[in-house]
C-alpha positions as CSV (number, residue, x, y, z in Angstrom):
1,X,0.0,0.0,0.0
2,X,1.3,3.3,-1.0
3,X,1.7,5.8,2.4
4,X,0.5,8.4,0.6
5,X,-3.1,9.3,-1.0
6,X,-2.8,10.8,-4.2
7,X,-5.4,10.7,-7.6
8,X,-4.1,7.6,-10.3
9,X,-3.2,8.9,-13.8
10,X,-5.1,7.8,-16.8
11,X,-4.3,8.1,-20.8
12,X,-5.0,11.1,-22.3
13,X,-9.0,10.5,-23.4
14,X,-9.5,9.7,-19.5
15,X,-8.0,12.9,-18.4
16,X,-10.9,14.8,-20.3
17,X,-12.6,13.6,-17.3
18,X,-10.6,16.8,-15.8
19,X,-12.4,19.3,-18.3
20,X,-14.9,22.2,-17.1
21,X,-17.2,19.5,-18.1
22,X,-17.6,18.6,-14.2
23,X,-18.6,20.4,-11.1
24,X,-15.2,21.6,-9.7
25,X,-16.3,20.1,-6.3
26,X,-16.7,16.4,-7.6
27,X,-13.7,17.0,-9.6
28,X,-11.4,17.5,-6.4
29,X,-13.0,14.3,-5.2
30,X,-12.5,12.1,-8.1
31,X,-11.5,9.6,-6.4
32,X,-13.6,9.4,-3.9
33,X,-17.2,10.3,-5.8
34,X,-16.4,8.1,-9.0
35,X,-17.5,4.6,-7.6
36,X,-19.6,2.2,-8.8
37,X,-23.2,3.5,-8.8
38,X,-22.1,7.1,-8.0
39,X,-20.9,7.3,-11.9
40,X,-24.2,6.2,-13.1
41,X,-26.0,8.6,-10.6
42,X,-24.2,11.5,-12.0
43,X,-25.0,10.0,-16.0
44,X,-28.5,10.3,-15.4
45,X,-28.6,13.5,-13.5
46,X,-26.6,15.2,-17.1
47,X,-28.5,16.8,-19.0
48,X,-25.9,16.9,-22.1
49,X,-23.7,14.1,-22.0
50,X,-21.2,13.1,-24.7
51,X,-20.2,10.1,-25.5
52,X,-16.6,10.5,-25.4
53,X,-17.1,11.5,-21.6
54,X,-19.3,8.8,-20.7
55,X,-16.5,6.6,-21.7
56,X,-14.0,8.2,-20.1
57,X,-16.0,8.4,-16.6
58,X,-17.1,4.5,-17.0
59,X,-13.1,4.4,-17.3
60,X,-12.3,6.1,-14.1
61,X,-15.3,4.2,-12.0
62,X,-14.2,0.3,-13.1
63,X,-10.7,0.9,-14.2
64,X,-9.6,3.2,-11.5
65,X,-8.4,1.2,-8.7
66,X,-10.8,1.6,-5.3
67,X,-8.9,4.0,-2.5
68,X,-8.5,2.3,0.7
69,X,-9.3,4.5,3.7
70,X,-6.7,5.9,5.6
71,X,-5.2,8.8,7.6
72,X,-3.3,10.5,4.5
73,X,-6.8,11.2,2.6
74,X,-8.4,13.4,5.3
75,X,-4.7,15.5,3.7
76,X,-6.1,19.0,2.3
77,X,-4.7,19.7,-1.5
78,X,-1.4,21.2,-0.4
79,X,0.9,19.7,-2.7
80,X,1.3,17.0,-0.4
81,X,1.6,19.2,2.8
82,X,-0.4,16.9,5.5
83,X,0.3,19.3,8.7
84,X,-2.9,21.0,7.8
85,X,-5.7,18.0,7.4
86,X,-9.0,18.7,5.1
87,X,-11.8,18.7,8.3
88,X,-14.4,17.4,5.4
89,X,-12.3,14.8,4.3
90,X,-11.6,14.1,8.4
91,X,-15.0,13.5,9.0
92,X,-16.1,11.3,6.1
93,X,-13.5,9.2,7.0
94,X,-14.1,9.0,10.5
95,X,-17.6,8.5,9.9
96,X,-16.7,5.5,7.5
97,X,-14.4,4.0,9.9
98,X,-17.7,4.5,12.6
99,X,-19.8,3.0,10.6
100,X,-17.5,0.0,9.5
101,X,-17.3,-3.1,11.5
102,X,-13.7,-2.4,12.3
103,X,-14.3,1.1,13.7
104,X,-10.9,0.3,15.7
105,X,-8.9,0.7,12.6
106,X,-9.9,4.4,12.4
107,X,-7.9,5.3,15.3
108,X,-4.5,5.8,13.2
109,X,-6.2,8.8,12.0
110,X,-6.4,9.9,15.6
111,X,-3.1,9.3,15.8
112,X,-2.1,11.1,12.7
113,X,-4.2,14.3,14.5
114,X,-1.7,14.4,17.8
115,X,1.3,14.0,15.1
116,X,0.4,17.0,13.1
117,X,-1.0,19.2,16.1
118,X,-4.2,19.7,14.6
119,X,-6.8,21.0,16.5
120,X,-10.1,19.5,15.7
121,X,-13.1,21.2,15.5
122,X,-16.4,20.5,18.1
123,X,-17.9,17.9,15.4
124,X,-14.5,16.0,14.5
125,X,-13.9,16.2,18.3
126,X,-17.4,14.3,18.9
127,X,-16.7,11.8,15.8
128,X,-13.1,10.8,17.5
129,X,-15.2,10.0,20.8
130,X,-17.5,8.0,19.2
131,X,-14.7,6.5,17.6
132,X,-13.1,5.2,20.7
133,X,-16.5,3.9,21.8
134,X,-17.5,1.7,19.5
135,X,-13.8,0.5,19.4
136,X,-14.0,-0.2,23.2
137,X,-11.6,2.2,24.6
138,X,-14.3,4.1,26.7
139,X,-11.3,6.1,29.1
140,X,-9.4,7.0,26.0
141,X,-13.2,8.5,24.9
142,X,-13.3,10.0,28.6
143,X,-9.9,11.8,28.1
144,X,-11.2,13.1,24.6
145,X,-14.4,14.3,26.5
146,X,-11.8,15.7,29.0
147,X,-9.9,17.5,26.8
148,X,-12.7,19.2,24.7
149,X,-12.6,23.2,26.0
150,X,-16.7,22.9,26.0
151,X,-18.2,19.5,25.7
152,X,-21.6,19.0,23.9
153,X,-24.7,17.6,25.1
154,X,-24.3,15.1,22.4
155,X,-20.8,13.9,24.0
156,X,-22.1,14.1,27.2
157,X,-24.7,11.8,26.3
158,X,-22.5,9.7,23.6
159,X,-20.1,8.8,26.8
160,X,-23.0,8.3,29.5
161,X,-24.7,5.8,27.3
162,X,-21.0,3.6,27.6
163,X,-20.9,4.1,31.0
164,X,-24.9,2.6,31.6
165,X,-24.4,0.2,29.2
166,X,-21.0,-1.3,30.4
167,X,-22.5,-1.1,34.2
168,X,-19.8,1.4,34.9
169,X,-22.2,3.5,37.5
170,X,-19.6,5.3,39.7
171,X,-18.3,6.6,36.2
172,X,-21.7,7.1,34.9
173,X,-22.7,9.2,38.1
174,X,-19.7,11.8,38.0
175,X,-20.1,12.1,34.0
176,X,-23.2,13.4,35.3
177,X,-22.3,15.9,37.9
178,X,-19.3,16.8,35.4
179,X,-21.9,18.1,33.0
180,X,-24.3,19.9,35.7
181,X,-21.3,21.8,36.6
182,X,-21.1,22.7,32.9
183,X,-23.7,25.3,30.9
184,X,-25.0,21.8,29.4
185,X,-28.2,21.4,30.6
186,X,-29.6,17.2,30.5
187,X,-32.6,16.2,28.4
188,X,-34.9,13.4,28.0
189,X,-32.4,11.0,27.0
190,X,-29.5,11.9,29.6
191,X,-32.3,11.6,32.4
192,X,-33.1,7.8,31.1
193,X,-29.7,7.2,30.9
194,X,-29.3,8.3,34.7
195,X,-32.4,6.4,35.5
196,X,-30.7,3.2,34.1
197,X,-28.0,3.0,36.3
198,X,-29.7,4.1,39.4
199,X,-31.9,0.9,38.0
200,X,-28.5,-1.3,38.0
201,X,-27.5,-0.3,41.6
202,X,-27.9,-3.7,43.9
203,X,-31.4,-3.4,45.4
204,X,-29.4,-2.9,49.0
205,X,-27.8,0.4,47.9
206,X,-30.7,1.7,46.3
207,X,-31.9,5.2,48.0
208,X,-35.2,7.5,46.8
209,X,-33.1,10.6,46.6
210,X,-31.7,10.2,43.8
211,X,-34.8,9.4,41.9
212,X,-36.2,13.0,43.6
213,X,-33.3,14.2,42.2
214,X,-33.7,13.4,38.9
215,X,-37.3,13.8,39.3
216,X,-36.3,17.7,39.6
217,X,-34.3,18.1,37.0
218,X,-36.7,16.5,34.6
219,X,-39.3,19.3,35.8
220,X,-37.1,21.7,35.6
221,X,-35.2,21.3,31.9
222,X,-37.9,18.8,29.6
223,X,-40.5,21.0,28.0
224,X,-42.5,18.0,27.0
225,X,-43.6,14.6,29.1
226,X,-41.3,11.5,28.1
227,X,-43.2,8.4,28.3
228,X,-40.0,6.5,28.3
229,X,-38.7,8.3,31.0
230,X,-41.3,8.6,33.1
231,X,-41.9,4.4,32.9
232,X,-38.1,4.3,34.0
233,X,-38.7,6.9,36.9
234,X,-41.6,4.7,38.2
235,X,-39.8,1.3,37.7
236,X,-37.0,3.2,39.7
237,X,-39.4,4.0,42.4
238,X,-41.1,0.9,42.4
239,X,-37.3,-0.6,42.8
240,X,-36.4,1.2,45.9
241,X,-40.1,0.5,47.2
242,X,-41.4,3.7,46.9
243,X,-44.4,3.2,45.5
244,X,-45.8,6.4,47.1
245,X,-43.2,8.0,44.9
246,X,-44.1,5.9,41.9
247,X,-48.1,6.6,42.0
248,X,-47.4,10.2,42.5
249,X,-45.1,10.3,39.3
250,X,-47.9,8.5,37.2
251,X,-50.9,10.3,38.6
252,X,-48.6,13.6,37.3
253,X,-48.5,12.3,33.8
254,X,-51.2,14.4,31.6
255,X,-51.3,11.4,29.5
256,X,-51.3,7.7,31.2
257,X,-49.7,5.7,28.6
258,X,-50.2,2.1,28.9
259,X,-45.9,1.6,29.4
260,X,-46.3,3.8,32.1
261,X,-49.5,2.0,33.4
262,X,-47.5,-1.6,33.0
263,X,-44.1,-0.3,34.9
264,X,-46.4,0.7,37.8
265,X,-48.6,-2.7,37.8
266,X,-45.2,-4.4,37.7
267,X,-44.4,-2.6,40.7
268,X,-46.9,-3.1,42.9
269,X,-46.7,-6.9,41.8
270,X,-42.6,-7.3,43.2
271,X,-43.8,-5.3,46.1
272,X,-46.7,-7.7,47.1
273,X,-49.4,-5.2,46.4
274,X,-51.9,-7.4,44.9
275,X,-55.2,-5.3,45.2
276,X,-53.2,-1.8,43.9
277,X,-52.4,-3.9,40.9
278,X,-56.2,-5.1,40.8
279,X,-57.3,-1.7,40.8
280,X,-55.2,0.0,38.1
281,X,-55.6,-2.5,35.6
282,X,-59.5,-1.9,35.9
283,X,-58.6,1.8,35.7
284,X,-56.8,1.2,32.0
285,X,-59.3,2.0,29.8
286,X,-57.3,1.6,26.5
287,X,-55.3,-2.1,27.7
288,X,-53.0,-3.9,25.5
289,X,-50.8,-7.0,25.5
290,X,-48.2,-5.9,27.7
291,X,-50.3,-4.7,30.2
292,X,-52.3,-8.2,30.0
293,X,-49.0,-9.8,30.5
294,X,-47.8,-7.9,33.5
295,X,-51.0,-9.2,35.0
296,X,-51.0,-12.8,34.0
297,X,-47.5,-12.5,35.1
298,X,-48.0,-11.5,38.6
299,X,-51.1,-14.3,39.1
300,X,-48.4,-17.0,37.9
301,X,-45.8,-16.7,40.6
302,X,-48.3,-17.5,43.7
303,X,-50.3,-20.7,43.7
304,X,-53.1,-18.8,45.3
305,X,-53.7,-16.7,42.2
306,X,-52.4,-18.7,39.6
307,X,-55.8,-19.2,38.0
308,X,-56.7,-15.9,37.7
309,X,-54.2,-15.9,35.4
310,X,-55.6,-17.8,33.2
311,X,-58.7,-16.0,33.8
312,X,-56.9,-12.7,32.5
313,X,-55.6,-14.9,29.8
314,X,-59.0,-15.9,27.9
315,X,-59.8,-12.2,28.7
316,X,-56.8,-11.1,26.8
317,X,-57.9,-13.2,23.5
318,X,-62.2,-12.3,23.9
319,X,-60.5,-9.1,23.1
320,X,-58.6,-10.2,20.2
321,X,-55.3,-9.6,21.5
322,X,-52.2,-12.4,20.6
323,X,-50.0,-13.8,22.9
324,X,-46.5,-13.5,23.0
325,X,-44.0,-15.9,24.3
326,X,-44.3,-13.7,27.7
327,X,-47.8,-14.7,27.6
328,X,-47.3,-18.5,27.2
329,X,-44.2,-18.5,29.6
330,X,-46.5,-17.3,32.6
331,X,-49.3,-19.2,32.0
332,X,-47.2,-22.6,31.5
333,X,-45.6,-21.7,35.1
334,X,-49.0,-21.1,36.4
335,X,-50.0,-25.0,35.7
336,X,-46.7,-25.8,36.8
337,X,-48.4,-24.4,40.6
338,X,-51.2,-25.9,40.1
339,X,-50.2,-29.0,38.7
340,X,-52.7,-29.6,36.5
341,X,-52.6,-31.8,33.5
342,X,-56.0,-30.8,32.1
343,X,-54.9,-27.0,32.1
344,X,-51.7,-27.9,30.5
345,X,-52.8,-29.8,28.3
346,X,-55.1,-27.1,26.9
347,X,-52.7,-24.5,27.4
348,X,-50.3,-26.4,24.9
349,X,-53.1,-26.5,22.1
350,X,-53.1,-22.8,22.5
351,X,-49.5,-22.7,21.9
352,X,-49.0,-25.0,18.6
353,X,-51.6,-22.6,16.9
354,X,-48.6,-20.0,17.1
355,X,-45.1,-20.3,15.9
356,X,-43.8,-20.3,19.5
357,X,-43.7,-23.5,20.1
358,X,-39.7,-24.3,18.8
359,X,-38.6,-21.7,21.7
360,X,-36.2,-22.1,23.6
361,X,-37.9,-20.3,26.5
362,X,-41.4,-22.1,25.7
363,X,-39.3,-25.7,25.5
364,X,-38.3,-25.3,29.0
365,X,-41.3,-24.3,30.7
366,X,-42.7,-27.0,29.2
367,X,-40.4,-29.5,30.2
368,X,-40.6,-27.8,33.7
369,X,-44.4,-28.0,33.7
370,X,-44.5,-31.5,32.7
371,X,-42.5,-33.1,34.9
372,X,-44.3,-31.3,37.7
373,X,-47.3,-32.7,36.2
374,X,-45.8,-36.4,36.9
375,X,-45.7,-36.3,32.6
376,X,-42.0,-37.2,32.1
377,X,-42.3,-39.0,29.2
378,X,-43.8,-35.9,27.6
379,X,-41.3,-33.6,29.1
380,X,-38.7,-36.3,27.2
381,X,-40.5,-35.9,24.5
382,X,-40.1,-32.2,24.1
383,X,-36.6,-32.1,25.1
């Protein structure tokens, strides 16, 4: 491979390719722009094309070898001179090397940046951190953030999103009072990100005040309700047992969406409030599956109320709703309480009318079921 980028020569008829003929912006890109489909792109969008030209452009799109990526072509057109890199040509190939499934081999063009000493601008600053992200080097991105005389929103974000993601929460939580000591102010998506890794705390550290304190912000800063966030605030809630907390947060809501309506009926099933989840699934006027589920779900873990979810169940379909393997999961552990071969039996009907059946999931309750059931030839027979 050559170390240097530059545009291939061609016989004279190909160099008329060169001629005023051509925007002078595609012309400078050559190279890059005259590729495979782009040529025929720019045929059609001609309105005056000669053949001579189409020749010599068909030439330079299937004859012309392909430019591999690399730090030299983000170079500006300075004879050569590199110590000055083309930001346009730096962040097309930063976003292909994003993009790629090798993102990691972009980062030679980070390291061509700290040989020349150029200093990249906000948007090839954010690209470089995304960079190192998706190539797994979150600290190197943390540094970058570091480094950056005013850091976006977007990096913010970009960087928390790691953190929650790779259950770094100690990182994730002084990102976050990194940026409220900066003139960034959090959105939607920050706040969900927060919520998250309050969510991935161990049930034993989990404290309400920093739910309140997110609860703040998001009344302060978000213009508009966020149904996603608002579900996570509850589930959060519901987590460290505040359900006080959790109702107030969805009685707020102008709008009572049924995720909201599920993440609080999930709640007051792990807390043991049976009757609270009674009562707001009779309040949900417009119901769907998931909220059907989180019902059918909580009946199936008690032997006392396992019926009722298959009660909920038939329910569920007079409406004309269809299960999903969540569905078929909970009501195959509920006759695994009850024991009941009948039940199963008609439970498993149910399931070969869907394509469920082959699921890995579905498989093992079945097994499980069975073999409660004293069925272990059955349960054989399915594994």
């Amino acid at each position: 491979k050559n170390s240097s980028f530059s545009v291939p020569s061609f016989p004279p008829e190909q160099q008329l390719v060169n001629s005023t003929f051509w925007p002078p912006l595609l012309l400078s890109r050559a190279p890059l722009f005259f590729l495979g489909h782009d040529s025929e792109v720019l045929r059609r969008q001609m309105k005056t094309v000669k053949v001579l030209q189409i020749r010599s452009l068909c030439y330079v799109s299937f004859c012309a070898p392909r430019p591999q990526i690399s730090p030299n072509l983000i170079g500006s057109h300075t004879n050569g001179d590199l110590s000055h890199p083309n930001s346009v040509y730096l962040s097309t190939a930063l976003q292909q090397y994003i993009n790629s499934d090798s993102p990691s081999h972009g980062l030679k063009i980070h390291s061509h940046i700290l040989k020349t000493g150029y200093q990249p601008n906000k948007n090839i600053a954010i690209k470089l951190l995304i960079l190192h992200l998706k190539s797994g080097f979150i600290s190197y991105a943390r540094q970058l953030l570091e480094d950056m005389s005013e850091p976006t929103l977007s990096a913010y974000n970009y960087l928390l999103n790691a953190y929650v993601r790779h259950g770094q929460v100690e990182e994730a939580f002084d990102l976050v009072r990194k940026m409220c000591d900066s003139n960034e102010k959090p959105d939607s998506f920050t706040h969900s990100l927060v919520l998250k890794a309050w969510a991935a705390i161990p049930s034993s550290l989990v404290t309400v005040d920093l739910g309140r304190q997110v609860h703040g912000q998001m009344l302060k800063y978000d213009g508009e309700e966020d149904i996603v966030v608002f579900a996570t605030l509850i589930d959060a809630y519901a987590k460290s047992g505040r359900l006080d907390y959790a109702r107030r947060v969805f009685d707020s809501m102008s709008v009572k969406n049924a995720i909201c309506s599920t993440s609080l009926i999930s709640g007051y099933w792990n807390n043991g409030c049976i009757e609270d989840a009674e009562e707001l699934f009779k309040e949900i006027v417009e119901k769907d599956v998931v909220v059907f589920n989180a019902m059918i779900e909580g009946y199936s873990k008690s032997i006392d109320t396992a019926m009722e979810s298959v009660y909920i169940y038939i329910e569920m379909r007079r409406l004309n709703f269809q299960p999903t393997i969540s569905t078929f999961v909970s009501l195959i552990g509920a006759c695994s309480l009850l024991t009941s071969i009948e039940l199963a039996d008609q439970v498993q009907v149910h399931l070969l009318k869907t394509a469920y059946f082959r699921d890995v999931k579905i498989g093992s309750a079945l097994i499980d079921m069975y073999s409660k059931c004293g069925k272990v030839d059955d349960a054989r027979q399915i594994f």
